[in-house]
C-alpha positions in Angstrom: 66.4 43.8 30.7 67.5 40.4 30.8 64.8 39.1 32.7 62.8 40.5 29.1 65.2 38.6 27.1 64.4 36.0 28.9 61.5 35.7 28.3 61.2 37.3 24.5 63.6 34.2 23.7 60.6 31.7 25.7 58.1 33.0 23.5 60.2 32.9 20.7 61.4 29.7 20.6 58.1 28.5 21.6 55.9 30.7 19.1 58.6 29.1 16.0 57.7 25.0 16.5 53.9 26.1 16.5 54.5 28.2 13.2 56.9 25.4 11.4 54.2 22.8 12.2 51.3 24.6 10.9 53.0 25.8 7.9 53.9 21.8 7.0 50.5 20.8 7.6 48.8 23.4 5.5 51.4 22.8 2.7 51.0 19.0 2.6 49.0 19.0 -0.3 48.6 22.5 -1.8 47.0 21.1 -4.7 44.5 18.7 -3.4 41.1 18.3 -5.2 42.9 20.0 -8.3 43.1 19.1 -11.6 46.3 19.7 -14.0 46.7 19.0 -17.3 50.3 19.0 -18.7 51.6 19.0 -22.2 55.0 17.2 -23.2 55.1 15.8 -19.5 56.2 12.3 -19.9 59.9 12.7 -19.7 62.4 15.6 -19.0 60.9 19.0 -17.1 57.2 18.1 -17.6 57.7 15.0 -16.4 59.0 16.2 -13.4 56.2 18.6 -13.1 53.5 16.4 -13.9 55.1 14.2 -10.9 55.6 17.4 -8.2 51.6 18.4 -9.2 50.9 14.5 -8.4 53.1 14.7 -5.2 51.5 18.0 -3.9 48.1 16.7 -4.4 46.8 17.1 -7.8 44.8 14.6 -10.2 47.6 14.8 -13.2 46.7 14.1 -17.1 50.1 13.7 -18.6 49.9 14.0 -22.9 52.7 12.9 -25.1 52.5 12.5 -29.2 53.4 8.8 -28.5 51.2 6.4 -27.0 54.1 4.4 -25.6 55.5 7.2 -24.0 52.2 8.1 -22.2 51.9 4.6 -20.9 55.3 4.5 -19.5 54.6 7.6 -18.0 51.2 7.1 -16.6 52.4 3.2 -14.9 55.7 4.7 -13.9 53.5 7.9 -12.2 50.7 5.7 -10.8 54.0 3.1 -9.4 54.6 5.9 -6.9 51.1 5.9 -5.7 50.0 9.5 -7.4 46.7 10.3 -9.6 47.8 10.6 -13.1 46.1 9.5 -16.3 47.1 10.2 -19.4 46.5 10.7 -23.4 48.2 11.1 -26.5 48.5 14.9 -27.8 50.2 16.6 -30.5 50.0 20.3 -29.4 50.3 21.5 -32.6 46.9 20.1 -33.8 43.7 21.8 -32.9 42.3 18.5 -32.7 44.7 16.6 -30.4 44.5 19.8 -28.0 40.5 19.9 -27.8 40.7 15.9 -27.6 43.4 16.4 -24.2 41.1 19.2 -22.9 37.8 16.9 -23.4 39.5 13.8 -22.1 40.7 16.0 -19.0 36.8 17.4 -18.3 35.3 14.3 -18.9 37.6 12.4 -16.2 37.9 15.3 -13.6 35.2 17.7 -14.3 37.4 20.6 -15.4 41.0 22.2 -15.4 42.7 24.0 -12.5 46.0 24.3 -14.1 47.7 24.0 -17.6 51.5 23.5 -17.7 52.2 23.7 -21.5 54.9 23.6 -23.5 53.7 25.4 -26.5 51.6 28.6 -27.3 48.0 27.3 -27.3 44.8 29.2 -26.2 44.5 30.1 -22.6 41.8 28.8 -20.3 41.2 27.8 -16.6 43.1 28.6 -14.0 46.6 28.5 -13.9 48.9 28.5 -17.0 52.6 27.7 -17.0 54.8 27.7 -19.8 57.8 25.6 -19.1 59.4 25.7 -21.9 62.7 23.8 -22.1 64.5 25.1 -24.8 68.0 25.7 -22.8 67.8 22.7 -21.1 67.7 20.4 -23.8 70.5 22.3 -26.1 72.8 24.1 -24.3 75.0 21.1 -22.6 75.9 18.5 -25.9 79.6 17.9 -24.8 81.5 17.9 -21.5 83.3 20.7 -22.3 80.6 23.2 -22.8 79.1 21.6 -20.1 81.7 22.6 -17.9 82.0 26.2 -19.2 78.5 26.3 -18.5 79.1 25.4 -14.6 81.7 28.1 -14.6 79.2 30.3 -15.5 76.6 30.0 -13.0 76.6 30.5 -9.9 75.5 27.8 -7.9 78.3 25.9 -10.1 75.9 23.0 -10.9 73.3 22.0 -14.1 70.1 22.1 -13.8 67.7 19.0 -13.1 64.3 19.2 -14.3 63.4 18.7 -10.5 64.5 22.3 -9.9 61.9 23.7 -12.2 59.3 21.4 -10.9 59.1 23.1 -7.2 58.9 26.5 -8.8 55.8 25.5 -11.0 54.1 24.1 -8.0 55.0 26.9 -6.2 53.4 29.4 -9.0 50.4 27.0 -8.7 49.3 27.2 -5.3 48.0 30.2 -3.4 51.3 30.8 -1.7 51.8 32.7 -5.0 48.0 33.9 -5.6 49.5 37.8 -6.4 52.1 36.7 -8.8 50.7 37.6 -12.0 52.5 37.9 -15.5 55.7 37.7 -14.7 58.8 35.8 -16.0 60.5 33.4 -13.5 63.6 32.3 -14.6 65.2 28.8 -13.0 68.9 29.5 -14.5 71.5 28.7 -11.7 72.1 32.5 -11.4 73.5 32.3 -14.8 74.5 36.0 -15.5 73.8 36.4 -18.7 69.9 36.7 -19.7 68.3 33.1 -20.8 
């Protein structure tokens, strides 16, 4: 019996290595060869996704309604080493969101994934509403942003970092049979968002 232990625990500790390894090189860059356009993405949570999609491989258009903000965006983006271009876009007009979605087919070919911040018509591939309603209204003074800590239960705000993995995780093909469902990035706050 020990002898088996043994040797289980070679195997084991051998077979683990070999799995982490592969696992790290086929998650390098989950997104490679994709394109994704995202809406509102040139500060806060799109930002932050527009940057992760970038990191984990993807050509990025970032779209802002001010021209300014997409050029700091897109120099800040492009400063790190990532693909990003951007436009200006007012989701609310028809116009500005057929302009984003020509600019975004004429540069890359097409659209793998949409990460948008409003209700707009769904096409291609992937689409992500990451709306950020709570995170932009719910902390205005120290003390409700401490009663808000209390609340949750990893005792800590949020940063729009930690809803950036998620959408790069709903993205890829890790999460290829998650379909219509509502992922919610709340701390463990126990009250529903």
């Amino acid at each position: 019996m020990q002898r088996a232990r043994l040797l289980l625990g070679c195997c084991v500790s051998s077979w683990k290595p070999v799995r982490m390894a592969s696992s790290r090189v086929a998650r390098q860059a989950p997104h490679a060869n994709k394109v994704a356009l995202v809406t509102g993405s040139t500060d806060g949570i799109g930002f932050a996704i527009a940057r992760r999609l970038a990191q984990d491989g993807a050509h990025v258009v970032v779209s802002s309604r001010k021209q300014q903000n997409v050029d700091r965006a897109v120099a800040m983006l492009q400063g790190e080493g990532l693909s990003v271009t951007g436009t200006v876009c007012n989701v609310e007009k028809a116009q500005d969101r057929e302009q984003l979605v020509a600019t975004a087919v004429k540069l890359h070919g097409g659209i793998d994934i949409l990460i948008c911040n409003a209700g707009i018509v769904p096409f291609f591939g992937n689409i992500i509403d990451a709306t950020e309603e709570i995170w932009d209204k719910l902390w205005a003074d120290k003390a409700n942003e401490e009663r808000l800590k209390q609340r949750l239960l990893i005792k800590r705000l949020g940063k729009p970092e930690d809803c950036a993995g998620i959408v790069s995780f709903l993205c890829s093909e890790d999460a290829s049979y998650i379909t219509a469902e509502t992922v919610t990035a709340g701390g463990g706050l126990l009250a529903c968002l």
